[in-house]
Backbone as numpy.savetxt, mean C-alpha at the origin, in Angstrom:
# Nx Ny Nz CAx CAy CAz Cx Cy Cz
6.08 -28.74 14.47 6.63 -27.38 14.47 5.49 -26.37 14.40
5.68 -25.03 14.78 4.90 -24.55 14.64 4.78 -23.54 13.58
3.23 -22.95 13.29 3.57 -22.15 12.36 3.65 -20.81 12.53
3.52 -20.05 11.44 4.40 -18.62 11.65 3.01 -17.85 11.22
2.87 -16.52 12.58 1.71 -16.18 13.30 1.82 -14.31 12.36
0.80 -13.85 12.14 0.94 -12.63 11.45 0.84 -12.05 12.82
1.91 -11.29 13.00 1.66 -10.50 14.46 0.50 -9.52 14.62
0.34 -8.67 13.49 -0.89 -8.26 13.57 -2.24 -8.31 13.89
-2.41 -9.54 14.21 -4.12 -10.17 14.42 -4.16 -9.63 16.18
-2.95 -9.77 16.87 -2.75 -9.98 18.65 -2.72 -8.42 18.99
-2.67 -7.52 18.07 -2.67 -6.36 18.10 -3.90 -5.27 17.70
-4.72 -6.12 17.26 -5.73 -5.84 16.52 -7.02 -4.59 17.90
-7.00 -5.41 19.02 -7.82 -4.67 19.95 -7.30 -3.89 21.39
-5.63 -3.69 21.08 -4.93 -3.48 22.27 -5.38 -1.10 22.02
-4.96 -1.46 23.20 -5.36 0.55 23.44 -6.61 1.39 22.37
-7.55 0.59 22.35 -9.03 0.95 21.51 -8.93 1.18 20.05
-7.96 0.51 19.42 -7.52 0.44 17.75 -8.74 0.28 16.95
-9.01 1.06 16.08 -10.18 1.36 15.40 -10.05 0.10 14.31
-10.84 -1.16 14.10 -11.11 -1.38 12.86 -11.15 -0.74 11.67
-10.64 -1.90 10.75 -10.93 -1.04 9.27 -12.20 -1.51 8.97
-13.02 -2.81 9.04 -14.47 -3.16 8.65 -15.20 -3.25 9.81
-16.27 -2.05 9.56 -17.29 -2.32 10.89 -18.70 -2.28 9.82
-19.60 -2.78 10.50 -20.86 -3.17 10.58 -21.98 -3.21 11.47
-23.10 -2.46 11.27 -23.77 -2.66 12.16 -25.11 -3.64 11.72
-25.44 -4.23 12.63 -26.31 -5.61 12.60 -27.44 -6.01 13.85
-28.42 -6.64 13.37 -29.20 -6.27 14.20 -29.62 -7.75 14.84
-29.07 -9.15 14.25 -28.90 -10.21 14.76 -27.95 -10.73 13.91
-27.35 -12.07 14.67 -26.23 -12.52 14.06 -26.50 -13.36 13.05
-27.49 -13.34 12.03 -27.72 -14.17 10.29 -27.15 -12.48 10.18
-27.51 -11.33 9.95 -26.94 -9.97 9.72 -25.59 -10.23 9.48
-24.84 -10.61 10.98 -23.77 -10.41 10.88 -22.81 -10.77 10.04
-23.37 -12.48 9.91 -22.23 -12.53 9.00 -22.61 -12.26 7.58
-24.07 -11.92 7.29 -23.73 -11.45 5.75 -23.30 -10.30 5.38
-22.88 -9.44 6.60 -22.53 -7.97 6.62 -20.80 -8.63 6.27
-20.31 -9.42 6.95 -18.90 -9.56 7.30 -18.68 -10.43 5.38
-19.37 -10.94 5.14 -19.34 -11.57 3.50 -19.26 -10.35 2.28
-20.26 -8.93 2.66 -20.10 -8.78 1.61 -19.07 -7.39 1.77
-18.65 -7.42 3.45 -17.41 -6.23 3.35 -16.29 -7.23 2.84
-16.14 -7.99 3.26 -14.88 -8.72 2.25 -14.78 -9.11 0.86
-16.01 -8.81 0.31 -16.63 -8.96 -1.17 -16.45 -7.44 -1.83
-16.28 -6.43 -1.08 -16.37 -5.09 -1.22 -14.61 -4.92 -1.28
-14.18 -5.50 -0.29 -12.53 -5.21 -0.23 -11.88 -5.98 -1.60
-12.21 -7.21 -1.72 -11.56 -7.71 -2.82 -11.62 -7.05 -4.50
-13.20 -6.52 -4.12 -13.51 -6.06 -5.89 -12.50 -4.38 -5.82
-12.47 -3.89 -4.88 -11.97 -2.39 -4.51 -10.22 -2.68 -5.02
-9.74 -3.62 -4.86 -8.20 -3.95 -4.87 -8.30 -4.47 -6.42
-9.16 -5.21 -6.75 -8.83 -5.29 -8.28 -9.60 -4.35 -9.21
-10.51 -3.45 -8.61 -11.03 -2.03 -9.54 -9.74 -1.26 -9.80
-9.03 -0.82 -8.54 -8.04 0.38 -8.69 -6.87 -0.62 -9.59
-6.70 -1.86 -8.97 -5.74 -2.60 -9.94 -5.48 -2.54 -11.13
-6.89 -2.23 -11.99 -6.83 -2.10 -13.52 -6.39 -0.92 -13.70
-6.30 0.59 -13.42 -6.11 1.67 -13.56 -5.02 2.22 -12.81
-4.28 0.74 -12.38 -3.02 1.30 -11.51 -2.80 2.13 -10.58
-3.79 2.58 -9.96 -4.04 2.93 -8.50 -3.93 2.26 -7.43
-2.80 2.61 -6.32 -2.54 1.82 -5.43 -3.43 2.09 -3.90
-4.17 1.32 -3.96 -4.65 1.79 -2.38 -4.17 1.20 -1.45
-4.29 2.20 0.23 -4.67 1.45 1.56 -5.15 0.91 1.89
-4.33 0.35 2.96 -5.93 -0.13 3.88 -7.59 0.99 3.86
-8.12 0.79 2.98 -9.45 1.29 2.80 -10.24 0.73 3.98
-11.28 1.87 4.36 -11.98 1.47 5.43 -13.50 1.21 5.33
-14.59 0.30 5.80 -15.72 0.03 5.21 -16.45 -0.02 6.49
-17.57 1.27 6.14 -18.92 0.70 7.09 -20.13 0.53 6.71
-20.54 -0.62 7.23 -21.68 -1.45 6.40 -22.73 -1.44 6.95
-23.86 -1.25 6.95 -25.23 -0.91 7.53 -26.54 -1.55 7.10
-27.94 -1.20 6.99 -28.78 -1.86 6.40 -29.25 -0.66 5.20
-29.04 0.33 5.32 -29.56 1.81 4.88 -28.35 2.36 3.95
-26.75 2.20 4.58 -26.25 2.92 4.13 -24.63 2.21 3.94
-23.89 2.91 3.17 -22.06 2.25 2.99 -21.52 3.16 2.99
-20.40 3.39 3.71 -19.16 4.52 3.81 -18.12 3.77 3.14
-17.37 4.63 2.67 -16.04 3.84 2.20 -15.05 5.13 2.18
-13.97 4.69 2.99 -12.96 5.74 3.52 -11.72 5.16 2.66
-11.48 5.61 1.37 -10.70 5.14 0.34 -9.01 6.21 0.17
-8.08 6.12 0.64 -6.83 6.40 0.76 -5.98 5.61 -0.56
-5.51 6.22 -2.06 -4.87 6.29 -2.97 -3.86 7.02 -3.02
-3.18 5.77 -4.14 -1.96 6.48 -4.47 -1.80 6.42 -5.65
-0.90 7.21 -6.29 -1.17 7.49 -8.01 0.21 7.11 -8.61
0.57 6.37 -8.98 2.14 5.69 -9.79 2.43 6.42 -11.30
3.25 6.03 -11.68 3.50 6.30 -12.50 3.04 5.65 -13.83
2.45 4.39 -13.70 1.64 3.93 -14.86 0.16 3.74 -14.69
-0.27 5.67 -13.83 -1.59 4.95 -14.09 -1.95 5.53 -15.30
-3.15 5.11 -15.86 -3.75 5.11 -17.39 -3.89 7.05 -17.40
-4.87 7.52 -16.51 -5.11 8.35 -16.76 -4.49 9.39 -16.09
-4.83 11.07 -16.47 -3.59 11.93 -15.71 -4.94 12.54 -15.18
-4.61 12.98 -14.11 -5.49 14.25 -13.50 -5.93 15.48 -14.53
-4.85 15.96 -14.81 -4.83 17.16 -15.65 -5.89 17.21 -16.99
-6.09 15.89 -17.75 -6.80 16.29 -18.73 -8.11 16.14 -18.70
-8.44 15.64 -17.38 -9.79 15.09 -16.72 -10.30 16.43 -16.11
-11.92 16.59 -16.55 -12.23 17.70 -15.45 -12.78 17.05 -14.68
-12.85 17.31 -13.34 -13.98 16.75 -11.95 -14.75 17.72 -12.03
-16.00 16.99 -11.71 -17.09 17.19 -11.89 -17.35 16.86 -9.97
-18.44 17.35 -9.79 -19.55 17.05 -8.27 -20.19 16.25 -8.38
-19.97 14.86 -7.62 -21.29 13.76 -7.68 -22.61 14.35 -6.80
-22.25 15.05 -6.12 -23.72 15.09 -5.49 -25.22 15.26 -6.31
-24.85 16.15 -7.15 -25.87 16.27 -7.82 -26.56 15.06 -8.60
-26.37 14.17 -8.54 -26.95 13.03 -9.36 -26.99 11.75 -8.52
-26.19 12.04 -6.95 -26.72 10.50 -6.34 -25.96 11.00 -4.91
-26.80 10.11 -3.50 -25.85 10.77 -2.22 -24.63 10.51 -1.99
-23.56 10.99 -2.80 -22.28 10.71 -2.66 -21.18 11.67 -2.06
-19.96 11.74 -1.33 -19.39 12.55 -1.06 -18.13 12.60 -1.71
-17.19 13.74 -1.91 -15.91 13.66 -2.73 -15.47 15.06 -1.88
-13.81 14.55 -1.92 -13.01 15.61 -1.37 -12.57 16.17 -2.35
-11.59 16.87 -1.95 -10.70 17.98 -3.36 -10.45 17.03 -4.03
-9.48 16.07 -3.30 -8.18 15.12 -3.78 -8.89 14.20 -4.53
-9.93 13.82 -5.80 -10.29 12.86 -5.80 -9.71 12.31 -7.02
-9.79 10.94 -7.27 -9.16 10.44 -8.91 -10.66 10.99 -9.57
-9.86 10.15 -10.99 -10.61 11.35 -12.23 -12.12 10.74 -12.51
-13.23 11.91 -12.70 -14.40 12.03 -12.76 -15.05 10.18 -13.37
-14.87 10.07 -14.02 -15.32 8.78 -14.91 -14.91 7.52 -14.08
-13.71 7.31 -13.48 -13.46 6.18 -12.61 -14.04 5.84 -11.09
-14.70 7.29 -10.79 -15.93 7.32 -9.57 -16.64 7.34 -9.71
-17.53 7.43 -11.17 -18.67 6.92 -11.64 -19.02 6.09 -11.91
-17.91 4.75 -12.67 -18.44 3.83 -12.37 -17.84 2.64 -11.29
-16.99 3.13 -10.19 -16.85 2.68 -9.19 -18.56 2.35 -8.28
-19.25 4.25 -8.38 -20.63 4.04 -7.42 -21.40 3.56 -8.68
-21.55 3.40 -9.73 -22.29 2.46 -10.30 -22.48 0.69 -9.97
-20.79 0.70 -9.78 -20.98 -0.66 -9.62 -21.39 -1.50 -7.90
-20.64 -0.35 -7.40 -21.25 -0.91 -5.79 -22.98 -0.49 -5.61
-23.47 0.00 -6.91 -25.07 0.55 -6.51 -25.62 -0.88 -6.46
-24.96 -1.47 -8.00 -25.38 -3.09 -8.79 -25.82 -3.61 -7.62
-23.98 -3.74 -6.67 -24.06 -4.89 -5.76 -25.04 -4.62 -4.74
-25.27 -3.16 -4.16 -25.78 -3.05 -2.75 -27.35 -3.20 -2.67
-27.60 -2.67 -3.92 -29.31 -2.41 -4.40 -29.05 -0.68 -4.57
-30.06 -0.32 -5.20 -30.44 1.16 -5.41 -30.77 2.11 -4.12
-31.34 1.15 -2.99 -32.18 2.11 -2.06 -31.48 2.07 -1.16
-30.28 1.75 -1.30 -29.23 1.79 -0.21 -28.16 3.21 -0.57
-27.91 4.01 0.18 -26.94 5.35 -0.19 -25.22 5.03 0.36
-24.64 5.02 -0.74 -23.57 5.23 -0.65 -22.80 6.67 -0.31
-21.59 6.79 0.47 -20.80 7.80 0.28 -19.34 7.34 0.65
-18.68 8.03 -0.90 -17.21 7.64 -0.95 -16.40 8.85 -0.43
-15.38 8.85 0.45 -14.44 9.75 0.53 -13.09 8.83 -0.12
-12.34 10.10 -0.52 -10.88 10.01 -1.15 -10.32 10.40 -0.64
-8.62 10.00 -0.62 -7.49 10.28 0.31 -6.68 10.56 -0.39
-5.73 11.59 -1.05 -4.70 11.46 -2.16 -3.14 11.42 -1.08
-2.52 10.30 -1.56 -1.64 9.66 -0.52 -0.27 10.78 -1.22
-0.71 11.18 -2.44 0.62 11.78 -3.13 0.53 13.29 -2.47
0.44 13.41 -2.00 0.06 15.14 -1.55 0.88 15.02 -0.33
1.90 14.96 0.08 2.55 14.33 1.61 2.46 15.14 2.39
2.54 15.46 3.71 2.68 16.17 4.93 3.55 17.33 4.68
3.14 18.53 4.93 4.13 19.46 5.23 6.09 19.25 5.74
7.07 18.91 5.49 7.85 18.46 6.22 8.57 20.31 7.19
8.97 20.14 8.16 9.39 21.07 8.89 10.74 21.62 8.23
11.58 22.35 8.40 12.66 22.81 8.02 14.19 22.08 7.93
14.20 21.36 9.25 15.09 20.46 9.40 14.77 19.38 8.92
13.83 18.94 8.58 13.27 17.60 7.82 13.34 17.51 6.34
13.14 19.17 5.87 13.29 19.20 4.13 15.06 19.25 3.65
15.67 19.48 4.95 17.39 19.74 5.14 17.83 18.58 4.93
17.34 17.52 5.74 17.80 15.84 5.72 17.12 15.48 4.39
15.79 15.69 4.07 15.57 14.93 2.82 16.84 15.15 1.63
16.64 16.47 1.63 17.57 16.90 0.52 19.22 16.40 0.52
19.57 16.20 2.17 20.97 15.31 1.58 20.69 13.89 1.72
19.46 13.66 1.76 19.57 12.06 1.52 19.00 11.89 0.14
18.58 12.38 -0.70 18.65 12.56 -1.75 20.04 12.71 -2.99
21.06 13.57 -2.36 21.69 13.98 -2.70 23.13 12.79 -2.18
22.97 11.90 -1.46 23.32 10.82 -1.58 23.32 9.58 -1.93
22.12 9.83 -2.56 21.96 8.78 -3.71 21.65 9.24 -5.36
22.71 9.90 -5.25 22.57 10.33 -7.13 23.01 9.60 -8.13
23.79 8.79 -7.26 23.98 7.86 -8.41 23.08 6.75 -8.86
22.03 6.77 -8.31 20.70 6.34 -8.60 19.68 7.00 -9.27
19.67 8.08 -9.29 19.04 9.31 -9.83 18.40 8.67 -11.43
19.13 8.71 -12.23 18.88 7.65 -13.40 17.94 6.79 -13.75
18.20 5.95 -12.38 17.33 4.79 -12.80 15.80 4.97 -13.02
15.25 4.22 -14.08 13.60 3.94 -13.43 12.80 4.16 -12.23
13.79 3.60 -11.62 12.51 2.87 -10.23 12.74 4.16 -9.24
14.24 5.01 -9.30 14.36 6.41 -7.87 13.50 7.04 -7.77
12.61 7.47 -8.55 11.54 8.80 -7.96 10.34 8.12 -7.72
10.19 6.85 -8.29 8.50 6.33 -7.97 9.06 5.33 -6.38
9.75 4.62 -6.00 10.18 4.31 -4.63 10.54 5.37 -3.69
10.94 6.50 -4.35 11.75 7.43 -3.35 10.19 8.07 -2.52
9.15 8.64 -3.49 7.77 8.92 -3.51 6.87 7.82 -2.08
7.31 6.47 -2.67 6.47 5.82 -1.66 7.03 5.69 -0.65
8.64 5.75 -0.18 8.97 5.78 1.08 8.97 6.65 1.87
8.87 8.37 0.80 8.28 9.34 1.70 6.82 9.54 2.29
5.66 8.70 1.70 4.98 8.56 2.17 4.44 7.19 3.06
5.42 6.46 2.74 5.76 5.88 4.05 6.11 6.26 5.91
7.03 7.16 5.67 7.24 7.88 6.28 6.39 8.99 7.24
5.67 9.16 6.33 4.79 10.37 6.57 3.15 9.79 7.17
3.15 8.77 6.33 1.37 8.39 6.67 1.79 7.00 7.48
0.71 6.67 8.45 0.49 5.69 9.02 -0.33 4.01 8.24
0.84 3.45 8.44 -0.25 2.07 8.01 0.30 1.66 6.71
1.27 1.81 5.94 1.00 2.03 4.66 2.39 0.85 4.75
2.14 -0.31 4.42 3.62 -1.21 4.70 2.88 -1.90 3.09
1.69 -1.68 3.50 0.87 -2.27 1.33 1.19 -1.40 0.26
1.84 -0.37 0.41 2.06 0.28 -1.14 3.36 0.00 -1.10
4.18 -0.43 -0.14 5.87 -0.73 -0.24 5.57 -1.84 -0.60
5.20 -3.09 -0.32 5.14 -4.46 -1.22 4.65 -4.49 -1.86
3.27 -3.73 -2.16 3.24 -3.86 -3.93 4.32 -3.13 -5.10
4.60 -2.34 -4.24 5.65 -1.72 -5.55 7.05 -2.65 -5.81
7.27 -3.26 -4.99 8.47 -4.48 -4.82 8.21 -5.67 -5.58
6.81 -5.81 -5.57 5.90 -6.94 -6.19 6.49 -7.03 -7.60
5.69 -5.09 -8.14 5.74 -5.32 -9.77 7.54 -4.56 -9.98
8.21 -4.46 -9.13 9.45 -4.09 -9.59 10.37 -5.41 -9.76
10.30 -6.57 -9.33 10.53 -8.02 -9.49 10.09 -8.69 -10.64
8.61 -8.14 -10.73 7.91 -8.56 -12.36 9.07 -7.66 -13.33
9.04 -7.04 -13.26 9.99 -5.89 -14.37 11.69 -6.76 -14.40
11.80 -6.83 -13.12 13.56 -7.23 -13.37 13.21 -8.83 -14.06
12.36 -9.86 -13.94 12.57 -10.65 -14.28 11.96 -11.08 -15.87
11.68 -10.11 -16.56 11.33 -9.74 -17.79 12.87 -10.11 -18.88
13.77 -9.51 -18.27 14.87 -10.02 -19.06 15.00 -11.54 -19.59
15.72 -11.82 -20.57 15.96 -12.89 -21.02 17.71 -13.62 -20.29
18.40 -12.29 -20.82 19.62 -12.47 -20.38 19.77 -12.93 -18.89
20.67 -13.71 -18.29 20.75 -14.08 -17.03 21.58 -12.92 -16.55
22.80 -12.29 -17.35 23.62 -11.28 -16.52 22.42 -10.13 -16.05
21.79 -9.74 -17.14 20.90 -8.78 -17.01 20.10 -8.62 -15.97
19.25 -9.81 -15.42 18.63 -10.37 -14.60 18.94 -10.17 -12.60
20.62 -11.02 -13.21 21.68 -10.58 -11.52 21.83 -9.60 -11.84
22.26 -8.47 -12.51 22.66 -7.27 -12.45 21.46 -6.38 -11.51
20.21 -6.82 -12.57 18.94 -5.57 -11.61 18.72 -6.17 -10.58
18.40 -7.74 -9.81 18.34 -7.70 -8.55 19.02 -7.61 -7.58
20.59 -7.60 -7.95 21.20 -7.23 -6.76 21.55 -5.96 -6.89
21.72 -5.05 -8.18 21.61 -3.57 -7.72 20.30 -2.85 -6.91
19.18 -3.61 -7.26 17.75 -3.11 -6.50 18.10 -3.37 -4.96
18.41 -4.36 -4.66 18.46 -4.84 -3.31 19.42 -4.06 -2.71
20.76 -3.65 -3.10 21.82 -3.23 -2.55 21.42 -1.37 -2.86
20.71 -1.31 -3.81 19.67 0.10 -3.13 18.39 0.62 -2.71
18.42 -0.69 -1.98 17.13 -0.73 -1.02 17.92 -0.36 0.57
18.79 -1.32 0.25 19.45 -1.29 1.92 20.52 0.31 1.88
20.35 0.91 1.59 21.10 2.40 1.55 20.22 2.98 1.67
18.71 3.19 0.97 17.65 4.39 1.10 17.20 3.72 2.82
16.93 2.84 3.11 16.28 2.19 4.31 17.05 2.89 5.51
18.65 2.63 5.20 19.31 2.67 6.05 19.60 4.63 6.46
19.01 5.05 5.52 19.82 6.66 5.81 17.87 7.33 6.08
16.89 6.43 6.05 15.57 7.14 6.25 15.14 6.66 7.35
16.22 5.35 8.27 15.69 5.19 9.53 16.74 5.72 10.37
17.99 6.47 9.93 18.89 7.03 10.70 18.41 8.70 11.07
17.82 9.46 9.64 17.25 10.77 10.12 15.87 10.90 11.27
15.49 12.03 10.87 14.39 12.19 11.62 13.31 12.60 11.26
13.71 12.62 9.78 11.88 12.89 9.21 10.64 11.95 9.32
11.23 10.45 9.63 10.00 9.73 9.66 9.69 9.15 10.95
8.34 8.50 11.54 7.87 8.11 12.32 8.11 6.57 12.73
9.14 6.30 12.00 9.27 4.66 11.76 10.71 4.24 12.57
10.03 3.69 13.86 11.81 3.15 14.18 12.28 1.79 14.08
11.77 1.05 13.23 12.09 -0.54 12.52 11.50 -0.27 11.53
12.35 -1.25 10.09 11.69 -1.99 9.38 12.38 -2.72 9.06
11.61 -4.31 8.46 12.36 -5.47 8.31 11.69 -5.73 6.98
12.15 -6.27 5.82 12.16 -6.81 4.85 12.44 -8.25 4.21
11.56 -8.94 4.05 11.89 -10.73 3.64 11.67 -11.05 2.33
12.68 -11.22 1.27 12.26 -11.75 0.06 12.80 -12.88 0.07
12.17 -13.93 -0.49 12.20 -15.14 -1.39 11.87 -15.61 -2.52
13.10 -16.08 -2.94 12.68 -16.45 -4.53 13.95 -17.05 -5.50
13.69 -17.19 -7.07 15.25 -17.58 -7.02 15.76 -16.62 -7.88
16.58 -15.79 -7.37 17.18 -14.99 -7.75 18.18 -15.29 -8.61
18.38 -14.08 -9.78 19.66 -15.04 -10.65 19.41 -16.11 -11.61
18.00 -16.37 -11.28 17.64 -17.94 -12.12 18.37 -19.00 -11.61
18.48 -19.09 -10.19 19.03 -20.39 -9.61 18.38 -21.87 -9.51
18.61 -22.37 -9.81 17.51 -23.27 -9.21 16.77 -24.08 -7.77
17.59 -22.95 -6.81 16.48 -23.37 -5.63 16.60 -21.65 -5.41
15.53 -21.41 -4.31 14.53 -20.34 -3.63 16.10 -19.98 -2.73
16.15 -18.56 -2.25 17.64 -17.87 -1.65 16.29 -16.76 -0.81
16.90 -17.06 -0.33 16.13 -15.94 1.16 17.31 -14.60 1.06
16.25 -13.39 1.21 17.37 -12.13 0.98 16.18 -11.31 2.49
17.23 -11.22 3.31 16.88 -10.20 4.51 16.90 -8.61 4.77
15.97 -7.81 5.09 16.97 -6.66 4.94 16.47 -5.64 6.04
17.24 -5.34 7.25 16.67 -4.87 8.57 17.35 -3.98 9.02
16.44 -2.85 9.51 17.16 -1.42 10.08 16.46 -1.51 11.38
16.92 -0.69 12.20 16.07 0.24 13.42 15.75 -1.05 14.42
15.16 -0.48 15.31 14.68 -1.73 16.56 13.11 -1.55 16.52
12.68 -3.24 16.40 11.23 -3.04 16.67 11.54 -4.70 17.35
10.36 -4.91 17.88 10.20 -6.74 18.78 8.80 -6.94 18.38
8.79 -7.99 17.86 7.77 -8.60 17.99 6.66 -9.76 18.44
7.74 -9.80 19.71 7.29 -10.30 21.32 6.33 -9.36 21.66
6.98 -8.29 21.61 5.80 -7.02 23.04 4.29 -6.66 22.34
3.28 -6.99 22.94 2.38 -6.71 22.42 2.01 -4.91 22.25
2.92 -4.17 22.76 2.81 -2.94 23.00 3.18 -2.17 21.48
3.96 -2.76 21.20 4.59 -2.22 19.47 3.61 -2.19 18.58
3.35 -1.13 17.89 2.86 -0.68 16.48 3.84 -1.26 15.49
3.09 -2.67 14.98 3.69 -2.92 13.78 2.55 -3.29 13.09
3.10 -2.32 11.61 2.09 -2.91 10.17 2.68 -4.14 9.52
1.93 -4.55 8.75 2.29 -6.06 8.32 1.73 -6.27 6.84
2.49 -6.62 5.67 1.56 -7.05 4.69 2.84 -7.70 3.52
2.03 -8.99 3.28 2.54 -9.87 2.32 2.20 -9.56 0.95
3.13 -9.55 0.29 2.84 -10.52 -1.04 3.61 -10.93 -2.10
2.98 -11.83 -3.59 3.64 -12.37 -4.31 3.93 -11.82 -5.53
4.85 -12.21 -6.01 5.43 -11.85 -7.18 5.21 -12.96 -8.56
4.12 -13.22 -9.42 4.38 -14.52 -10.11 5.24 -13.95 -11.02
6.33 -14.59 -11.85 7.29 -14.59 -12.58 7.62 -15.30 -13.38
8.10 -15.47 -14.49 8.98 -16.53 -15.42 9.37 -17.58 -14.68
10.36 -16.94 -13.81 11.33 -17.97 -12.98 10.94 -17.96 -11.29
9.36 -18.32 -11.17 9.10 -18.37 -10.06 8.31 -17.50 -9.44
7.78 -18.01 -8.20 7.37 -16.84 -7.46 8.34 -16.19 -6.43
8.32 -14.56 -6.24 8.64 -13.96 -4.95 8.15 -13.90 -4.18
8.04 -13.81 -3.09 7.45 -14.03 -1.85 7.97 -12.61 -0.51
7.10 -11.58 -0.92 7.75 -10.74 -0.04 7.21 -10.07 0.95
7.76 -10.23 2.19 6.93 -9.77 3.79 8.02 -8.52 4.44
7.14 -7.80 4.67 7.61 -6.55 5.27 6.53 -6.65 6.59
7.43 -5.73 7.81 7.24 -5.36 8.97 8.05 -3.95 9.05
6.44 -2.97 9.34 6.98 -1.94 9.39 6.77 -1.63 11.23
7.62 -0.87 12.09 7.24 -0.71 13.52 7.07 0.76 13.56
6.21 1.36 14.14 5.84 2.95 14.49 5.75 3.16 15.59
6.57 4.78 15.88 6.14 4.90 17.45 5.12 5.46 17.44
């Protein structure tokens, strides 16, 4: 049988698609230690912001002999440690060649972010970080803030819960920004960790099939308007729900996308859930026109 292909890889060089890791190299021993330590750079970057609950993008890395860019796109949750507000930012330039936009997280966590990539890179190599603040969303147009507001206003009876304004947040910037199918499965990730925290079994079925059954209502009324850029998305969880004792596949699909045509913009990103009662296993496919 065969196995099951991340569509993304076949898409990777169609109509001049910009890499996220480039490198320049001047023979191929270069190359691949350029290609070792951008993937050494991506992994430590996903568990830096990890500790401080910062969710990033696809972050972008260019690697050189002289110099490192890092094109860093965040998002700010609701449990991260620190708040903007009581933090002052400060200007790195003055103390090392670094760059910072308005939007940046707080002064002390970009200090020793370029401390620590100085460790890895050596000293005589210049870094510059840009920041992306993913929470700041797009202007929406008039008829677009019209639909948000009654799709909002159709789900009030959700309003309550925990999880409505920090999901509602990432699907508008879902919506809005390109690429971003990794801050929807991680937030699914640790919202699975949370439901399966209970002891009680009712407790347990109660939050995953109310989560699920208001997943498929926000999905379904944000791929019917027209505020977003997204005309598919498909959703795959596995796991055992309920505390069953075998694994239950839960599907959940709006809009038209194929992923035959090599012509389709689709984002792609896995992941797991470890748990009490198992792992989740959750794959999203997002399609853009």
């Amino acid at each position: 049988m065969g196995q099951k292909i991340n569509a993304h890889i076949f898409r990777l060089g169609i109509k001049n698609k910009n890499w996220n890791y480039k490198y320049i190299e001047k023979n191929i021993e270069e190359s691949s230690l350029f290609l070792y330590k951008t993937l050494e750079i991506k992994k430590y970057l996903n568990r830096f912001f990890g500790l401080y609950k910062i969710k990033i993008k696809n972050c972008k890395i260019l690697y050189s002999t002289d110099s490192l860019q890092l094109f860093i796109p965040f998002y700010i949750s609701t449990k991260t440690i620190f708040s903007f507000k009581n933090i002052k930012r400060k200007d790195l330039t003055n103390n090392s060649n670094s760059q910072q936009t308005q939007n940046n997280p707080p002064f002390n966590i970009s200090i020793k972010l370029l401390e620590s990539l100085r460790a890895y890179t050596g000293k005589k190599m210049n870094i510059f970080i840009t920041f992306q603040n993913l929470n700041e969303n797009k202007s929406f147009s008039v008829k677009q803030s019209k639909e948000t507001k009654t799709i909002i206003k159709r789900l009030k009876k959700f309003a309550n819960r925990s999880f409505f304004k920090e999901i509602m947040n990432i699907l508008f910037v879902n919506c809005s920004r390109r690429n971003s199918a990794k801050l929807l499965s991680e937030f699914l990730r640790e919202q699975f960790k949370l439901n399966q925290l209970k002891t009680d079994q009712l407790a347990i079925s109660k939050k995953d099939n109310y989560f699920i059954g208001f997943l498929r209502q926000v999905l379904k009324l944000l791929i019917i308007s027209k505020i977003t850029h997204i005309t598919g998305i498909k959703i795959v969880i596995k796991g055992r729900f309920n505390k069953a004792p075998r694994a239950k596949t839960v599907i959940i699909q709006f809009g038209k996308f194929s992923l035959q045509s090599i012509d389709s913009k689709i984002n792609y990103h896995q992941s797991t859930a470890y748990t009490l009662n198992g792992t989740f296993g959750i794959k999203i496919w997002i399609c853009e026109n």
